[in-house]
N, CA, C and O atoms as CSV, one atom per row, in Angstrom:
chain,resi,resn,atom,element,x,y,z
A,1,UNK,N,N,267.282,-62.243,236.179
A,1,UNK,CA,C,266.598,-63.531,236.209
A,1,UNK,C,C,267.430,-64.517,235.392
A,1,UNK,O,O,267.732,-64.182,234.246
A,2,UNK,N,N,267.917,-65.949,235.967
A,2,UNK,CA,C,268.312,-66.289,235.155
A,2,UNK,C,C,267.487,-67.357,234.062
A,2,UNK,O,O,266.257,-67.400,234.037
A,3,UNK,N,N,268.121,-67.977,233.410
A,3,UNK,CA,C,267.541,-69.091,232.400
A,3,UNK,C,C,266.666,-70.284,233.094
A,3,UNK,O,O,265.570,-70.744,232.774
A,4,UNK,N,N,267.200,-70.482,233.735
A,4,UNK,CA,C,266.254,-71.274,234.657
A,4,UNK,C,C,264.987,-70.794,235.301
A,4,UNK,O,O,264.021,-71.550,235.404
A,5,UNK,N,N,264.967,-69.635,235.709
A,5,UNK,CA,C,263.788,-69.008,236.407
A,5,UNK,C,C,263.187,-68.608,235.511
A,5,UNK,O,O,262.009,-68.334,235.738
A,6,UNK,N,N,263.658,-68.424,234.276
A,6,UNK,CA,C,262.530,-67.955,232.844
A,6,UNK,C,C,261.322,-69.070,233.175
A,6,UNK,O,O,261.561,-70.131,233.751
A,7,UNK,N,N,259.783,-68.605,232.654
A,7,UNK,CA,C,258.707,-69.036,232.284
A,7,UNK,C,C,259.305,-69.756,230.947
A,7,UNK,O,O,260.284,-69.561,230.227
A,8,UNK,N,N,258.229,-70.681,230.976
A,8,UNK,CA,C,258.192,-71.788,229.729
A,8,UNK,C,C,257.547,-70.681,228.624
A,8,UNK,O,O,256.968,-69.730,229.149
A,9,UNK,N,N,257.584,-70.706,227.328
A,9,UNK,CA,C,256.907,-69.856,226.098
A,9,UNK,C,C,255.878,-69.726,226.345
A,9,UNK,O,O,255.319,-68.629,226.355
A,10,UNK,N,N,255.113,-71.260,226.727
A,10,UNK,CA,C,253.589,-71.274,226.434
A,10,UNK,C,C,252.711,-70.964,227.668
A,10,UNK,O,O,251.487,-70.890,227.773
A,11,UNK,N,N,254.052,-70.750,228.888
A,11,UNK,CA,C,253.084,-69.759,229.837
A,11,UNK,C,C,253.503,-68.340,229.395
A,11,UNK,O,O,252.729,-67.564,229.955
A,12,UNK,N,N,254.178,-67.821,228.817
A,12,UNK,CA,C,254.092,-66.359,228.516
A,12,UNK,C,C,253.216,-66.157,227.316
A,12,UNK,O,O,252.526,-65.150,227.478
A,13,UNK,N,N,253.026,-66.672,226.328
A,13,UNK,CA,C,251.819,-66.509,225.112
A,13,UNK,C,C,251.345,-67.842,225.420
A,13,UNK,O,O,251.927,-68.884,225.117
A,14,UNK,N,N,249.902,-67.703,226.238
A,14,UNK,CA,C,249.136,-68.345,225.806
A,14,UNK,C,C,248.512,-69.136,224.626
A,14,UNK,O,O,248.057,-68.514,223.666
A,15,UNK,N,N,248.480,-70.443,224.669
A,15,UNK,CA,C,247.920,-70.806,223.514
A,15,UNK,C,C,248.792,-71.683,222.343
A,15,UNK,O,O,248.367,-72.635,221.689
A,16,UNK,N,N,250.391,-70.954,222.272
A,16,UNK,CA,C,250.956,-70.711,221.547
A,16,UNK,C,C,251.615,-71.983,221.124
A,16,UNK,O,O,251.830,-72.698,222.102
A,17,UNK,N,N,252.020,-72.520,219.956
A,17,UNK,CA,C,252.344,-73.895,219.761
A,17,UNK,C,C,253.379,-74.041,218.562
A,17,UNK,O,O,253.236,-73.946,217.343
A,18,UNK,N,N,254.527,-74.319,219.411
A,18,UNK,CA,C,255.262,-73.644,217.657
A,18,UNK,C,C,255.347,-74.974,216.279
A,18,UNK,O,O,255.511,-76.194,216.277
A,19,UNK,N,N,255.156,-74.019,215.330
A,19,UNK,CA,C,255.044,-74.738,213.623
A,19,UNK,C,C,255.745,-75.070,213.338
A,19,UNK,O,O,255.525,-76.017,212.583
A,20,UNK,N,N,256.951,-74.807,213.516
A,20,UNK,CA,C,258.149,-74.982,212.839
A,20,UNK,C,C,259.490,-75.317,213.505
A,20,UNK,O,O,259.379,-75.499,214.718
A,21,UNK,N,N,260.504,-75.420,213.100
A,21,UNK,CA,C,261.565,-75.411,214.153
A,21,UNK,C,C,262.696,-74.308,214.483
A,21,UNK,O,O,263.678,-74.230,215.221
A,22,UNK,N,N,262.073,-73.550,213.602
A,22,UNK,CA,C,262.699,-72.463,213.666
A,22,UNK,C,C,261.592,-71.537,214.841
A,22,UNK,O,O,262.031,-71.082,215.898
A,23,UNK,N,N,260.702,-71.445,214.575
A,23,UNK,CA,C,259.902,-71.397,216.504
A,23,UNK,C,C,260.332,-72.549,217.435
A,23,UNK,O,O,260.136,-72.246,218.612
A,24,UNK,N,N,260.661,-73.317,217.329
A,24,UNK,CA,C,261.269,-74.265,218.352
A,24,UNK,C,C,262.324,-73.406,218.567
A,24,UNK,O,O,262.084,-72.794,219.608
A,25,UNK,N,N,263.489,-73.024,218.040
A,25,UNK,CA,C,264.574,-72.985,218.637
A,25,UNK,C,C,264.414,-71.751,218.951
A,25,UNK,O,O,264.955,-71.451,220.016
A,26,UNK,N,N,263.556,-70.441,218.110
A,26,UNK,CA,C,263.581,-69.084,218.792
A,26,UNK,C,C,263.304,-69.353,220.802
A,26,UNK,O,O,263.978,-68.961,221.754
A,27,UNK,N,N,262.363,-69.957,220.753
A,27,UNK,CA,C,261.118,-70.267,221.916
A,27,UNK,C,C,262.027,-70.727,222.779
A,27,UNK,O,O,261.622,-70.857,223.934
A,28,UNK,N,N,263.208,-71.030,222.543
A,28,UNK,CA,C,264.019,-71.720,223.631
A,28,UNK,C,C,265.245,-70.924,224.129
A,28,UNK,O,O,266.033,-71.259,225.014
A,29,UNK,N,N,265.242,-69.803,223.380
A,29,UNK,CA,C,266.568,-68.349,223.683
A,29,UNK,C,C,265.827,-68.351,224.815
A,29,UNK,O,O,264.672,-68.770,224.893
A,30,UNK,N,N,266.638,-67.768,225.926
A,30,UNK,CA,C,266.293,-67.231,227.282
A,30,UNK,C,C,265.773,-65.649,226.580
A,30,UNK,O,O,264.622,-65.296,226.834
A,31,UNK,N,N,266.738,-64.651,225.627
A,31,UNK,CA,C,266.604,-64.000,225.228
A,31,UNK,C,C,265.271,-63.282,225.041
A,31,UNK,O,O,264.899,-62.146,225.332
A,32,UNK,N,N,264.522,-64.593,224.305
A,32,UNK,CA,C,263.350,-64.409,223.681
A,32,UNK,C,C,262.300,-64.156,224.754
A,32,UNK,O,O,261.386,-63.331,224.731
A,33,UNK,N,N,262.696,-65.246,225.924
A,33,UNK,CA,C,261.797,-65.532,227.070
A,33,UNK,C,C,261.964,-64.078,227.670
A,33,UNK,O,O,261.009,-63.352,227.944
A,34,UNK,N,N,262.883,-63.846,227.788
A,34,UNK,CA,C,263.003,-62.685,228.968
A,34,UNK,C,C,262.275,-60.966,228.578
A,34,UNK,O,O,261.837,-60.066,229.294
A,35,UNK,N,N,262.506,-61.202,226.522
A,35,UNK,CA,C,261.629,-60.335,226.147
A,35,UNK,C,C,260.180,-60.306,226.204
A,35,UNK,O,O,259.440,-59.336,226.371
A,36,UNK,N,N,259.854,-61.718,226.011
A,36,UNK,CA,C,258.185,-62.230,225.983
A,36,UNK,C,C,257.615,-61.917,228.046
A,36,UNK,O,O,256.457,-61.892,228.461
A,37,UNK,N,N,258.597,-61.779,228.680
A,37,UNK,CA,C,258.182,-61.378,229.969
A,37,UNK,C,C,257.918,-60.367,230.805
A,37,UNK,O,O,257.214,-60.329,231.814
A,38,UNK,N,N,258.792,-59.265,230.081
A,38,UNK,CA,C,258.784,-57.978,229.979
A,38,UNK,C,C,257.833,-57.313,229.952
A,38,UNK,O,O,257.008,-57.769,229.160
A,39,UNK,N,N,257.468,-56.279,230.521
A,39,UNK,CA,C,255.992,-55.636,230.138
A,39,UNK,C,C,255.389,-54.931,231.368
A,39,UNK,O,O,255.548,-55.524,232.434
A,40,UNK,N,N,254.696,-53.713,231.394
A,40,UNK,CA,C,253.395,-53.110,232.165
A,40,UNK,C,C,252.678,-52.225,231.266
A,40,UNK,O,O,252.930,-51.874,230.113
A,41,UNK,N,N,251.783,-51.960,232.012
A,41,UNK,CA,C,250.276,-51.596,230.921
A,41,UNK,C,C,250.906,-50.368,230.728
A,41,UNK,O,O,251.451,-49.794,231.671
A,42,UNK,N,N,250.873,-49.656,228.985
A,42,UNK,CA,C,251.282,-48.635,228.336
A,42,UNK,C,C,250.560,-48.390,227.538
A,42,UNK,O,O,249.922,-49.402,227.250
A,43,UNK,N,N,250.090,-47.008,226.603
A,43,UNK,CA,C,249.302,-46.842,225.659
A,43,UNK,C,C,250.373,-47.729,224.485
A,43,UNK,O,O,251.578,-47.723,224.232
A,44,UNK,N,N,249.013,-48.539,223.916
A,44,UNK,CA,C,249.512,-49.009,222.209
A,44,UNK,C,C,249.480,-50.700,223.233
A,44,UNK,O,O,248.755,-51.524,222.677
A,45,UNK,N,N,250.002,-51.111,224.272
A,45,UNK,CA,C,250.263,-52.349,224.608
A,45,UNK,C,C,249.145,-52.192,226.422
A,45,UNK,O,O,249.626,-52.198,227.555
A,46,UNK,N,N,247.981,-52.100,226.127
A,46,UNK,CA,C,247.406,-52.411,227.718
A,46,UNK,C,C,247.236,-53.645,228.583
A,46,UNK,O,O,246.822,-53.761,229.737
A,47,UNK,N,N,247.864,-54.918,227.318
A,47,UNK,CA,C,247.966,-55.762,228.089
A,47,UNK,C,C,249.205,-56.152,228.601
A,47,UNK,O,O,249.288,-57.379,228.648
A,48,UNK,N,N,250.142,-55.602,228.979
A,48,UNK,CA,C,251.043,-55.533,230.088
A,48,UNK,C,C,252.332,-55.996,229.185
A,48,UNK,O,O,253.040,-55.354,228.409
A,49,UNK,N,N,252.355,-57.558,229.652
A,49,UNK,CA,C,253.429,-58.163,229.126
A,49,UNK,C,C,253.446,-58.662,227.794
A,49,UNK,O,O,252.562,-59.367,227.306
A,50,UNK,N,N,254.413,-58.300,227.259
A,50,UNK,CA,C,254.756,-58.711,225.632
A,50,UNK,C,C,254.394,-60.181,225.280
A,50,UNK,O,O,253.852,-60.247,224.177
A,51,UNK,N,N,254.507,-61.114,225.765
A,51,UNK,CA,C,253.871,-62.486,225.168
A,51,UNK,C,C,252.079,-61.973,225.495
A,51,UNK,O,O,251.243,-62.279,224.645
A,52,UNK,N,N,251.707,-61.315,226.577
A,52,UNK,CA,C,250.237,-61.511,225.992
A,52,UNK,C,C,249.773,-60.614,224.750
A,52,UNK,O,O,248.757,-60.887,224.111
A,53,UNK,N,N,250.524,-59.619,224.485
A,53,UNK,CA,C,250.318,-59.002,222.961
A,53,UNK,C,C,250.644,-60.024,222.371
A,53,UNK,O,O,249.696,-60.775,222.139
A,54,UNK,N,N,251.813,-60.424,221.964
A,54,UNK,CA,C,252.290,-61.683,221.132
A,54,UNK,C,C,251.247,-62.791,220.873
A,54,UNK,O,O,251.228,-62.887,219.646
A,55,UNK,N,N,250.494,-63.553,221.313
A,55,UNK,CA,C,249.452,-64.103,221.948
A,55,UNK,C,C,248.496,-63.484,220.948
A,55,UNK,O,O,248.117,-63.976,219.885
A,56,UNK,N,N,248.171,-62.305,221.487
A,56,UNK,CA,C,246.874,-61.683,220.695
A,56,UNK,C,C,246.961,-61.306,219.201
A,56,UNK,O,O,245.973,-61.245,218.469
A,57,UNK,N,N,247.962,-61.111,218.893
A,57,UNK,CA,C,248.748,-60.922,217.503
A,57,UNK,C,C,248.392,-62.682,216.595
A,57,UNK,O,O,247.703,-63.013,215.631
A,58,UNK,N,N,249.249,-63.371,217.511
A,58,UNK,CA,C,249.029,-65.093,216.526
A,58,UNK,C,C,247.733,-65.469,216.553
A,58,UNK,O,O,247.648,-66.524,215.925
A,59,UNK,N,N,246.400,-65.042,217.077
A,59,UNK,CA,C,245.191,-65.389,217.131
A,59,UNK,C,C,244.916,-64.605,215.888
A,59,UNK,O,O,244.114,-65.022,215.052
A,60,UNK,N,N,245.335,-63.877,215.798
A,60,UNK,CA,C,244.870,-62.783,215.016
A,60,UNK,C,C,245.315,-63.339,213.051
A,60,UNK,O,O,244.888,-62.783,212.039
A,61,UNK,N,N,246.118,-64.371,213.113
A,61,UNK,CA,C,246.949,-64.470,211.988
A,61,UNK,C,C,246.360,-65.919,211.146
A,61,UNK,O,O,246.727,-67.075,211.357
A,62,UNK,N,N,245.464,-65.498,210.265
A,62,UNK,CA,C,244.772,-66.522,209.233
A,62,UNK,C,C,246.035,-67.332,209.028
A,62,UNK,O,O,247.117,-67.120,209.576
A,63,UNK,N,N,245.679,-68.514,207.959
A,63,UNK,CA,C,246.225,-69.585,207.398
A,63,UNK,C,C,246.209,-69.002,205.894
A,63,UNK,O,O,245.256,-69.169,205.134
A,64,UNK,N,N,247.497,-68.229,205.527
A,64,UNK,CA,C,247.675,-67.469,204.919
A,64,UNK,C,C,248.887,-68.769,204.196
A,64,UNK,O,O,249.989,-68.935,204.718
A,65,UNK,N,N,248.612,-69.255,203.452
A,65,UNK,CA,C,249.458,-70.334,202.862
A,65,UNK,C,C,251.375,-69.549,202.784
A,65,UNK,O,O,252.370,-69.585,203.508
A,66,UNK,N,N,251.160,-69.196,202.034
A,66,UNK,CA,C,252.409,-67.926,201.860
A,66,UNK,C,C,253.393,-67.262,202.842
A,66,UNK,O,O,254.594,-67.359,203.096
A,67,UNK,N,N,252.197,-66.445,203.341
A,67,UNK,CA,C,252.615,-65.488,204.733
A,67,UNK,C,C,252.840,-66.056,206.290
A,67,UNK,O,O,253.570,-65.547,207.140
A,68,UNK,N,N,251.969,-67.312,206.434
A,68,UNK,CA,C,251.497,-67.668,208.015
A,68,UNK,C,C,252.874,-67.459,208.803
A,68,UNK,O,O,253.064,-66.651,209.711
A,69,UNK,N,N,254.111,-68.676,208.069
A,69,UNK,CA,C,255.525,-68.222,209.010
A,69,UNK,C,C,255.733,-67.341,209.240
A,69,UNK,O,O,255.976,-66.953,210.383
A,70,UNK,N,N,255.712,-66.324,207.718
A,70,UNK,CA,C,256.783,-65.140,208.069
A,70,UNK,C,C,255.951,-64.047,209.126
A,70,UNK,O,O,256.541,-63.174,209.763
A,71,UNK,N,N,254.449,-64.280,209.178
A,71,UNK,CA,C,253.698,-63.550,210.040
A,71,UNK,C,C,254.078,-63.935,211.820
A,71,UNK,O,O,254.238,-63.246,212.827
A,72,UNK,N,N,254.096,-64.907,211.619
A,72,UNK,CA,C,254.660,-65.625,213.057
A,72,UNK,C,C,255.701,-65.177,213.645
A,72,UNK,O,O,255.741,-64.889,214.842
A,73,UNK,N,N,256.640,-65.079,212.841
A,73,UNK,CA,C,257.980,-64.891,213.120
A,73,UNK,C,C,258.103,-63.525,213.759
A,73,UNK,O,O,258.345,-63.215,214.926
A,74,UNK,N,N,257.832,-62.666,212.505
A,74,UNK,CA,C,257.350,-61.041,212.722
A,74,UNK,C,C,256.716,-60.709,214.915
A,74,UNK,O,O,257.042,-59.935,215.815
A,75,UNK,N,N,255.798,-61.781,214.753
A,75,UNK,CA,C,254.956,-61.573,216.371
A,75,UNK,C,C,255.833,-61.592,217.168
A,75,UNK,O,O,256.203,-60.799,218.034
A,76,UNK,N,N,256.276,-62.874,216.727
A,76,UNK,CA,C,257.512,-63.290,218.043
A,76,UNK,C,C,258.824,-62.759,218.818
A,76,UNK,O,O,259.416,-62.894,219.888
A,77,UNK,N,N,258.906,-61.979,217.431
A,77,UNK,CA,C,260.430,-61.414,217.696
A,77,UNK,C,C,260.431,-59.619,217.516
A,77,UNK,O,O,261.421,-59.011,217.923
A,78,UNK,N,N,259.433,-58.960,216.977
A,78,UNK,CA,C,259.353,-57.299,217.131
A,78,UNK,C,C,259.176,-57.161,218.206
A,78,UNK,O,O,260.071,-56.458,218.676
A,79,UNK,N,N,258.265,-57.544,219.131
A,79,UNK,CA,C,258.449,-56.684,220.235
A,79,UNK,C,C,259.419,-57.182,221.551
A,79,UNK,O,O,259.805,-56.449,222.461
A,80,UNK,N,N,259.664,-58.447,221.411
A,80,UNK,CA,C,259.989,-59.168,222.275
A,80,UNK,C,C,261.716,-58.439,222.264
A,80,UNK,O,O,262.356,-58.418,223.315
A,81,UNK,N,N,262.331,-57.862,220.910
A,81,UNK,CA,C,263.758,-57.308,221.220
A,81,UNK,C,C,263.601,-56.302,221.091
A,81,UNK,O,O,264.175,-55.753,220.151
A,82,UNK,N,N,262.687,-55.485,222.024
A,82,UNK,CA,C,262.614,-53.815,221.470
A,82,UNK,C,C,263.798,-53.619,223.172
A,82,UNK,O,O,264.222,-52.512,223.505
């Protein structure tokens, strides 16, 4: 697939709105996209594709003054380069 045919971020994680610009520029690797697209239903991940875990992960992540980025970051990018 190339870069062009990648989905936009915020159709692969729902919802998703980046904070910073360092989520700006992850969100814009094809890399990232192509990991966040990846996916079928497996034990540990039943919702298929990796941005909708990703997705369910940043809902999941209080306003943790401290932590919130580095929690973000963590979502975005573990599973998406496995």
């Amino acid at each position: 697939m190339s870069a062009e045919e990648l989905l936009s971020v915020e159709e692969l994680v729902p919802g998703f709105v980046p904070e910073s610009d360092l989520e700006r520029a992850l969100t814009a690797a094809p890399e990232l996209r192509r990991g966040l697209a990846w996916g079928r239903p497996r034990f540990g991940h039943p919702e298929a594709r990796v941005g909708l875990h990703v997705a369910a992960i940043l809902r999941r992540i209080g306003a943790y003054p401290r932590l919130r980025s580095d929690l973000r970051l963590i979502a975005l990018v573990h599973d998406s380069f496995k």
